[in-house]
Structure formats: structure tokens, C-alpha cells
C-alpha positions in Angstrom: 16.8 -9.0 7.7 15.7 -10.9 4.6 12.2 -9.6 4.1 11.0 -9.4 0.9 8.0 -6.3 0.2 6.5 -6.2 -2.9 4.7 -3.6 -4.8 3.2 -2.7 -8.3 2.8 1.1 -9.5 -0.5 1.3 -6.9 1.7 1.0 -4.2 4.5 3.4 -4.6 2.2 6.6 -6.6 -0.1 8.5 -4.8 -3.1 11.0 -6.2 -1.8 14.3 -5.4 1.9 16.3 -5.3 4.4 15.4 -2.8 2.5 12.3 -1.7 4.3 9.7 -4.0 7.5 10.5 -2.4 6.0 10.0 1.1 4.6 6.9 -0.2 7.7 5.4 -2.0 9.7 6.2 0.7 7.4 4.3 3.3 7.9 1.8 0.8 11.4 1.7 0.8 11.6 1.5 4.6 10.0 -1.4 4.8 12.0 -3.1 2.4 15.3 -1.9 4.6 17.9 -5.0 4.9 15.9 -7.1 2.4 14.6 -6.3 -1.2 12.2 -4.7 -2.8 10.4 -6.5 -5.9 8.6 -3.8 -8.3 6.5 -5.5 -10.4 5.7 -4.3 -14.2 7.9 -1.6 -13.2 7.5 -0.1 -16.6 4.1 1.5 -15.4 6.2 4.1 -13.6 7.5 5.9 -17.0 5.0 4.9 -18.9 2.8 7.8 -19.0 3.0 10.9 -21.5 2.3 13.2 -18.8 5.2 15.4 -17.6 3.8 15.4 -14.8 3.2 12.1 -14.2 3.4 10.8 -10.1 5.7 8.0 -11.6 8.2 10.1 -12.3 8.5 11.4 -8.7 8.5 7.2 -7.4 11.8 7.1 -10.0 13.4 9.3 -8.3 13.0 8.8 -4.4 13.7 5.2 -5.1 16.9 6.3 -7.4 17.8 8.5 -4.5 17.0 5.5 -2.0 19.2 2.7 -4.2 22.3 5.4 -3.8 21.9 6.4 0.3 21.2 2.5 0.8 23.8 0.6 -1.5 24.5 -1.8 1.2 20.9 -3.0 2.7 18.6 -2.5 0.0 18.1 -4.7 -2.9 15.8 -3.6 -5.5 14.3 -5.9 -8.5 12.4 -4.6 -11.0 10.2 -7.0 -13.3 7.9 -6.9 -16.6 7.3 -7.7 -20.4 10.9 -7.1 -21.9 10.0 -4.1 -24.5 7.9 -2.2 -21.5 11.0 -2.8 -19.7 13.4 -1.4 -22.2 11.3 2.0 -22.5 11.8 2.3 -18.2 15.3 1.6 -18.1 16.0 4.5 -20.8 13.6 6.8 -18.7 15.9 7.8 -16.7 19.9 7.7 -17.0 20.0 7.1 -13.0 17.9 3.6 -13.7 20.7 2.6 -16.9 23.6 2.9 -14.0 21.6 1.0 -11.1 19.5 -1.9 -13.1 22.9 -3.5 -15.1 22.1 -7.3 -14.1 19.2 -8.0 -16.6 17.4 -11.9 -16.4 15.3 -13.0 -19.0 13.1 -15.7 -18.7 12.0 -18.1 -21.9 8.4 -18.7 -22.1 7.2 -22.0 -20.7 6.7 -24.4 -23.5 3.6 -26.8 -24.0 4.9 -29.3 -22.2 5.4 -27.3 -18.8 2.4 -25.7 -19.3 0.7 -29.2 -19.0 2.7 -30.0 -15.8 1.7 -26.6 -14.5 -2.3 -27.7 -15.1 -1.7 -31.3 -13.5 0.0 -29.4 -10.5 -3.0 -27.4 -9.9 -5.2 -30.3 -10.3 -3.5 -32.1 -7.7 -2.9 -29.2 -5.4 -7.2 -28.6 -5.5 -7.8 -32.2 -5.1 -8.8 -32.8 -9.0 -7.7 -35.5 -11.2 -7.5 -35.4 -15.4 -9.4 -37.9 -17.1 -7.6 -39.5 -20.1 -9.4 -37.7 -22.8 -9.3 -34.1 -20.4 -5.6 -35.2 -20.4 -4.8 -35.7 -24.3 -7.2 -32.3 -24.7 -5.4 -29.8 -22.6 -1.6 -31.0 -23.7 -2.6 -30.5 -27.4 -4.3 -27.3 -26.3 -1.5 -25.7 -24.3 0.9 -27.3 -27.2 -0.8 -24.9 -29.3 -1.2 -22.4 -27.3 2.5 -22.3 -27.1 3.1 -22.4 -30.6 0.8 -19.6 -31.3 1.7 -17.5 -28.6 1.8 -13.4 -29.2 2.8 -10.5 -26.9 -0.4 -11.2 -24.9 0.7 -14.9 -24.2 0.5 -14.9 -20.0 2.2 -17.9 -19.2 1.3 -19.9 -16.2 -1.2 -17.1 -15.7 -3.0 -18.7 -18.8 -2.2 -21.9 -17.5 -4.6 -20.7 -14.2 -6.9 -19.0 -16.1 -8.0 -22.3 -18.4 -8.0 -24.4 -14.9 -10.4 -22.0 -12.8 -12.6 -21.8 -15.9 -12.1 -25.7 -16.2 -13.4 -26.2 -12.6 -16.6 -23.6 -12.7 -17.6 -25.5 -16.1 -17.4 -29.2 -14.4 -19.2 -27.3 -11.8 -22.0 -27.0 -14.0 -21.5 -30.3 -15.7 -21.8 -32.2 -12.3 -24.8 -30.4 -10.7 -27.2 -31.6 -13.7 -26.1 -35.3 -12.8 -28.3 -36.9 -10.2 -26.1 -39.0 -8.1 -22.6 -38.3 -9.2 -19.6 -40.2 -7.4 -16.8 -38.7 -5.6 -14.8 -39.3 -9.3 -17.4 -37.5 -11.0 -16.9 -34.8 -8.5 -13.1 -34.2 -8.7 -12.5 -35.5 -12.6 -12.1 -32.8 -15.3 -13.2 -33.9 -18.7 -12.5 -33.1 -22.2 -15.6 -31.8 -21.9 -14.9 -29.0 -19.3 -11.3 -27.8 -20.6 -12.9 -27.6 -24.0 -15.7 -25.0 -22.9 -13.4 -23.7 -20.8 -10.8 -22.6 -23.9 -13.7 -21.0 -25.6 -15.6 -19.3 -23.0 -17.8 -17.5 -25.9 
């Protein structure tokens, strides 16, 4: 069919017994002749607790990958390390998830063509000097990066806080024009990067 349902840990564990595998199987109906995208997987197994809800998702969705090897695709997604720790949950996950992808951080420079795709999409422009700041700012950003780093989710994060400071910046100008309106400054990405 082609359809593509996608969940978290929210959407496959319930709060009480015997309800997760109601849930994951509703789940897993849905996602019948298309696939299913779990996303930060790892959340499933990653609680001490025995008797842990996420445990009981594992296995009706184990259970569901075997009955439906030929219309159900399952991809499960997160930060490699979590990722390791869920695949070695469970021996039935090592035998089904054997295809592994991993994806290289985006460097400074696609970070920068990320932030001047969301200015354009929003109708926003980069002024020279908002330009020169935010590509050595996501260069560095880059460089520096730890296990917290987010990615393109960074990327959004500095361009919302970007637009709520010019926000600010423009209504304390009398008459601005429609450039003043739409332009993002050195100005705004700077307060933006340091929010404190």
C-alpha cells in the first residue's frame, strides 16, 4: 500500500498491563503493506525496570516482523550508542534489524545551506554580516560538536530564536521597510546563539 506510520515510545507503550500489546498491535495494523518508522527506538529497552511496558512493545512487534515478513517493513532509528544497547536487548531484534545506516553529521557548511533554506522557505533574507555570522557560527558549532550536537534540529532551533529576536529588534523601529521586516541581522543570530 505504501503508507508510511510513524511512532516514538508514546505511541506503542501504554500505562497499565496488557495494554501495550493492544496498542502496538493497533500500531502495527496500520502500518500493514507499508512500514513502520520507530523513532529513538532505544527508549523501548532503555529502562531498568523488569517490568518495564517497553519490553512488552519488543515483543508484539518481534512477533509481528515474523507473522508479517512479506508486508511489513519496520525501521528503527536513534543516536548510535542508544541504538546499540536496544539491538542487544533482545536476541529476536540482532536477527531482524541486520541492515544498519549510519548517517555522518552535517558539516558547517550544510548547516549554513540548511539556515538559508529556512530563510527562504519563511520569506526571510540574510543580510551580509547575518550571513558571515551564522556560517562561522555553525562552522564552529560543527567543530565543537558533542553527543548533544542535534543537527538540523540545531540548525532550526538558532533560526526560530533568530526570527523572535528580529521580532523584537523591528518593533522598537518606527517606520521599518518591508527589508527591515524580512532581513535577519548579525545582530539577531548573535542573541539568538546566546539566549542567556
Amino acid at each position: 500500500k505504501g503508507q508510511l506510520v510513524e511512532v516514538d515510545r508514546s505511541g506503542l507503550v501504554a500505562g497499565f498491563v496488557g495494554q501495550t500489546a493492544i496498542k502496538t498491535s493497533e500500531v502495527i495494523q496500520k502500518a500493514l503493506g507499508g512500514v513502520l518508522f520507530i523513532d529513538e527506538a532505544y527508549a523501548l529497552s532503555s529502562h531498568d525496570n523488569p517490568n518495564d511496558f517497553g519490553r512488552e512493545a519488543i515483543e508484539t512487534l518481534l512477533k509481528a516482523m515474523e507473522d508479517h515478513r512479506s508486508d511489513l517493513i519496520v525501521i528503527v532509528a536513534g543516536y548510535t550508542g542508544l541504538m546499540e544497547g536496544f539491538i542487544h536487548a533482545n536476541p529476536g531484534l540482532e536477527s531482524r534489524f541486520n541492515k544498519y545506516f549510519h548517517f555522518e553529521d552535517y558539516t558547517g557548511e550544510q548547516l549554513f545551506s540548511i539556515f538559508q533554506s529556512m530563510c527562504g522557505k519563511n520569506g526571510y533574507t540574510l543580510g551580509n554580516d547575518g550571513s558571515e555570522y551564522c556560517r562561522t557560527y555553525l562552522d564552529a558549532l560543527y567543530e565543537e560538536r558533542d553527543e548533544n550536537f542535534g543537527n538540523a534540529r540545531d540548525v532550526r532551533n538558532l533560526f526560530e530564536r533568530s526570527v523572535a529576536r528580529q521580532a523584537d529588534r523591528v518593533a522598537a523601529l518606527g517606520s521599518p521597510t518591508r527589508e527591515q521586516l524580512m532581513e535577519l541581522t548579525a545582530e539577531d543570530l548573535k542573541a539568538a546563539a546566546d539566549p542567556a
